[in-house]
N, C-alpha and C positions, 0 to 999 in steps of 0.2 A: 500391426497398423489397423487403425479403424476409422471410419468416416461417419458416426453418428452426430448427428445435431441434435443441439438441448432445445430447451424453450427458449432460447437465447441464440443468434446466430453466432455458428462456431466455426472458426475456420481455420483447416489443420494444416501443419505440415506435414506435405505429402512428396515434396520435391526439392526443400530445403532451398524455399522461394525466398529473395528480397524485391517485394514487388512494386511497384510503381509508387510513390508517393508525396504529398507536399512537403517536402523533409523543409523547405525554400522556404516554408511560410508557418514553421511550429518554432516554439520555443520548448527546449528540452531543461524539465527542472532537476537536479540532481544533488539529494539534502548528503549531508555530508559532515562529519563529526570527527575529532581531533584523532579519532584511532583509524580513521579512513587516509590520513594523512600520508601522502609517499609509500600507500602501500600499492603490491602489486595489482591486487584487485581494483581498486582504483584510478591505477594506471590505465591499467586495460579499460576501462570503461572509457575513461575519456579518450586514450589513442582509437580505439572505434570508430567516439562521435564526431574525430575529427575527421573520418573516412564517409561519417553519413553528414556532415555539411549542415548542419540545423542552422534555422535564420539569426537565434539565440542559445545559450545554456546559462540556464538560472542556476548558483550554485548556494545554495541554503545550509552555510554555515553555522555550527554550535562546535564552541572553541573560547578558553581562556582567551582573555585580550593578549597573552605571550604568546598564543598558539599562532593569532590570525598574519601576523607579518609572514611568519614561513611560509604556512599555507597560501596565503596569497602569492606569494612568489613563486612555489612552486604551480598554483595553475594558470600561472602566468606563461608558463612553459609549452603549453599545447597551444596549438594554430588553431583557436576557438575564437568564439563572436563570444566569450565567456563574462559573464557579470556576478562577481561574489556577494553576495548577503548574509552578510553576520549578523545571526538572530541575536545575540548578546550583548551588543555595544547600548553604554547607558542612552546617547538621545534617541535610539530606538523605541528603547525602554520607558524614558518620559514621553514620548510620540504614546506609546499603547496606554500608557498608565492615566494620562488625560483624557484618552477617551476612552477610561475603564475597560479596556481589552485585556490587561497584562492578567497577568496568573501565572497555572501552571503550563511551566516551559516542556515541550518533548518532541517528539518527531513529526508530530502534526502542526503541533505550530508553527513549526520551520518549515515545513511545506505549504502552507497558508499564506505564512508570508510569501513566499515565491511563486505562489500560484497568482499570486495578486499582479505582481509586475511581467509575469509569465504570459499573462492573460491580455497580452498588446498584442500580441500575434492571434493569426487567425484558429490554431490549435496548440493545445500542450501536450506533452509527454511526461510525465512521470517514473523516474525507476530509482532503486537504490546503487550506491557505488561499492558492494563491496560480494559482490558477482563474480565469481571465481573465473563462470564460464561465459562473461558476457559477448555477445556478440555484435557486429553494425547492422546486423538486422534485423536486431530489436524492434528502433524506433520505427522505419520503415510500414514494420510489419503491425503494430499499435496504430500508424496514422491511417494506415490502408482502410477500414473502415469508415472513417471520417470522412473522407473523400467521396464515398458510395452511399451518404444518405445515413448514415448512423451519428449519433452525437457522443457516444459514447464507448469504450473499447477496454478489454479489460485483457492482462496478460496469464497465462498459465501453462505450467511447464511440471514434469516429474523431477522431485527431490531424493534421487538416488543416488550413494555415493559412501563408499568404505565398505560396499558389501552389504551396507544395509538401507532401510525407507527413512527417511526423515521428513520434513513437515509437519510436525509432531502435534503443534497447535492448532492446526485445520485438523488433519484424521482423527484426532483424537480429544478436540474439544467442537471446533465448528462446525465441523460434518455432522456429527452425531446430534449435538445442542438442534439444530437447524431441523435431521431429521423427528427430531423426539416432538419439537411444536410441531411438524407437520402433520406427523400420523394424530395427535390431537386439532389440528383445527386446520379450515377449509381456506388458506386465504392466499390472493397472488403473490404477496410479496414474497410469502414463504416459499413459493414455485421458483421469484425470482431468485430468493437468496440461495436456493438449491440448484440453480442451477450453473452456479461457476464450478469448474473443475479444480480452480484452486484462490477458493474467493481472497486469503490473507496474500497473495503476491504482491508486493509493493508498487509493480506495472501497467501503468492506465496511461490512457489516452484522453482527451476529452475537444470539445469544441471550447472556443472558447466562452460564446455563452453559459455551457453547462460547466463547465469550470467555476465561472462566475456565480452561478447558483449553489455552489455547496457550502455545506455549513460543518468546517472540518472539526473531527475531534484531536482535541489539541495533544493529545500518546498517541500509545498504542492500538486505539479502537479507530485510527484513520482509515484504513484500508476496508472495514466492516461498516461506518460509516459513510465512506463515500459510496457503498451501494446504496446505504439507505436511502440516498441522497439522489442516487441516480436510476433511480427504481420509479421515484417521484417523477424527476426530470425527462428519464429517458424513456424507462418502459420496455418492457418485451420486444418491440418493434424497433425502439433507437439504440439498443445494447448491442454488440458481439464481444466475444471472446476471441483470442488470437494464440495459436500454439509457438512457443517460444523454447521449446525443443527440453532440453535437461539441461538443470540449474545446480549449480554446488555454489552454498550460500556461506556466510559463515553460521557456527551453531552455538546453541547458548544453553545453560542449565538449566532444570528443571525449576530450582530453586533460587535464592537471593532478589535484590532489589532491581536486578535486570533482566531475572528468570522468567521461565516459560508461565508460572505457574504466576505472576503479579503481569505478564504481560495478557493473560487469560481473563485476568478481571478485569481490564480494559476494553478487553475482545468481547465481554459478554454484556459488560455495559452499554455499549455502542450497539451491540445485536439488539438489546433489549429495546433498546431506544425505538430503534428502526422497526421491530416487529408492532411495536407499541404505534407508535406512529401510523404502520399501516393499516391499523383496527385491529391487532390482533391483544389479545389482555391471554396472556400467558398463567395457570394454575401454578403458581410458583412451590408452593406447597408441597406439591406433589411431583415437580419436574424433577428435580434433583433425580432421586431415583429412578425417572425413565432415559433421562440420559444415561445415567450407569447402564441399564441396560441394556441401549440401542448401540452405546458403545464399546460394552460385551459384543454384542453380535459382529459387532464390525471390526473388532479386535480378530475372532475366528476368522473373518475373511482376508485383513491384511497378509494373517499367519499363514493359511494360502498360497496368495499369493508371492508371499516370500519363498516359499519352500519352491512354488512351482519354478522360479528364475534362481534358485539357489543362493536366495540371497540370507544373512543372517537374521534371526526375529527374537525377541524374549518378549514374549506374552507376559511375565510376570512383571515386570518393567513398563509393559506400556501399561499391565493394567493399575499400576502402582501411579501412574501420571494420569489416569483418568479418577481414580480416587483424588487427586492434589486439586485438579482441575476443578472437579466437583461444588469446592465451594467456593467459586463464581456465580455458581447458578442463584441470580438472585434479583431482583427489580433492581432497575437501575438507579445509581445515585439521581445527582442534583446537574443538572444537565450546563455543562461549561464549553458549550461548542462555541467554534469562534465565528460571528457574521458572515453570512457570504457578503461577498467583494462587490457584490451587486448593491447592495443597500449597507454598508460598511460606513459608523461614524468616522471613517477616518479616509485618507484620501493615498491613492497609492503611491504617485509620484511624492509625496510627504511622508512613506515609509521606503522608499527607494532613496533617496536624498537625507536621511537618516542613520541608512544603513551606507550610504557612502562616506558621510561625516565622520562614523565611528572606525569604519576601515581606515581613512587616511588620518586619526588620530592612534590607532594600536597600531600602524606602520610608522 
């Protein structure tokens, strides 16, 4: 057990606390895709929230229009204050496409949208549904800084499980990327992005002003994104972290069109962005190989660590996924973030009445 604080206020479990909270006055958003469906993991998540009482739970669905009648029925089932969002139904889709929002659909999006009607409550929560080990002290313990003066709250937890370390695309692409601009250039953002213990966790908390201020990436660079975002907004002083104990998540290939290694150009995209943003202009040239490097060295230390808890490690493996990872490293594209909600051409009650329409037409 350890009690260090980062540059970021960190606050650990140390008593396996659920501690005092506005649970009464958040809305909990929870995106959610046709393979989260009746599964256990999802069960559990919501049996939980129905034990932590949120004011709301926004539930940001992506599902075939055959999928959403089940689905709806089934979280129909939980004793929730529950409101489903089906990011797919067509007058959704002409709502965004008139005011040129639509594009590319992915987990950001769908959080976006739900962050937006989310955002009527005094705080949000944020987590994913398919959390092997979730617990009702999640949300609790995300809003608990809210309440004390911070606007912002970020969750992180160790990815241990089968014997071996997983989190594969923070240790071994974010970490590393983050440290490599660091030891090259002087800048805070870079302190701030270094200093989440497990910045890719899907687990935030936010007020809802600062909610309202983010400008989401519409994939996989959300989570990397909403720092950037709240680096701006929040700051060293409005940030904490929150420990959320050991997470067994589900896992995913290195490789294909939902692999670690295309969800990596995403992640570094949205890094890019964010470091760029803060004044930082990256030697692109020349980064590639100091990330290899930095994450050589941090490869040695996982393996380590492995050995010292007897856990299993193939150094050759990870360094086989730092090679894949590799070529992410690069300026980022053409930037397709979606407005924050605050200055947003489009109005939310007009995407919530939308997204009802297209429900009660696929039911």
């Amino acid at each position: 057990m350890e009690y260090v604080q980062e540059r970021v206020t960190t606050l650990h479990d140390f008593t396996d606390p659920t501690p005092d909270a506005p649970t009464d006055r958040a809305a909990v958003v929870v995106p959610m895709t046709e393979r989260e469906h009746n599964s256990l993991a999802a069960e559990r998540v919501l049996t939980a929230l129905e034990r932590v009482a949120p004011e709301r739970v926004v539930v940001a669905l992506r599902a075939p229009a055959e999928r959403v009648g089940p689905m709806c029925d089934w979280l129909e089932g939980f004793d929730l204050p529950l409101e489903p969002l089906w990011c797919d139904g067509p007058a959704l889709d002409a709502l965004l496409s008139e005011a040129c929002l639509n594009g590319h659909r992915g987990k950001g999006r769908d959080v976006w949208l739900a962050l937006g009607v989310a955002a009527k409550s005094d705080f949000v929560a944020v987590h994913d549904a398919d959390a092997k080990t979730y617990s009702e002290r999640h949300v609790p313990r995300l809003l608990f800084p809210l309440d004390h003066g911070y606007d912002f709250a970020k969750g992180y937890y160790a990815r241990v499980e089968n014997n071996r370390l997983y989190g594969r695309l923070f240790r071994l692409f974010y970490a590393p990327l983050v440290r490599a601009l660091a030891d090259a250039h002087d800048a805070p953002v870079l302190d701030y992005l270094d200093s989440f213990r497990y910045a890719l966790a899907g687990e935030f908390a936010g007020t809802s002003d600062l909610v309202r201020s983010l400008r989401i990436q519409r994939g996989w660079g959300l989570e990397v994104g909403t720092l950037g975002d709240a680096f701006a907004a929040a700051g060293f002083d409005g940030t904490a972290q929150v420990d959320l104990g050991k997470h067994e998540h589900d896992h995913r290939a290195v490789s294909g069109a939902a692999g670690l290694s295309t969800m990596a150009e995403q992640v570094g995209d949205a890094l890019f962005r964010a470091v760029e943003s803060g004044g930082v202009t990256p030697a692109y040239d020349t980064l590639q190989d100091r990330y290899r490097e930095t994450a050589r060295g941090l490869i040695r230390q996982y393996a380590a660590d492995a050995a010292f808890n007897g856990l299993d490690y193939d150094r050759a493996g990870e360094r086989d996924q730092v090679d894949a990872y590799a070529s992410a490293v690069s300026s980022p594209s053409t930037d397709t973030r979606l407005p924050a909600w605050a200055d947003a051409p489009v109005a939310v009650e007009a995407v919530r009445e939308a997204a009802r329409e297209d429900v009660a037409e696929a039911r």
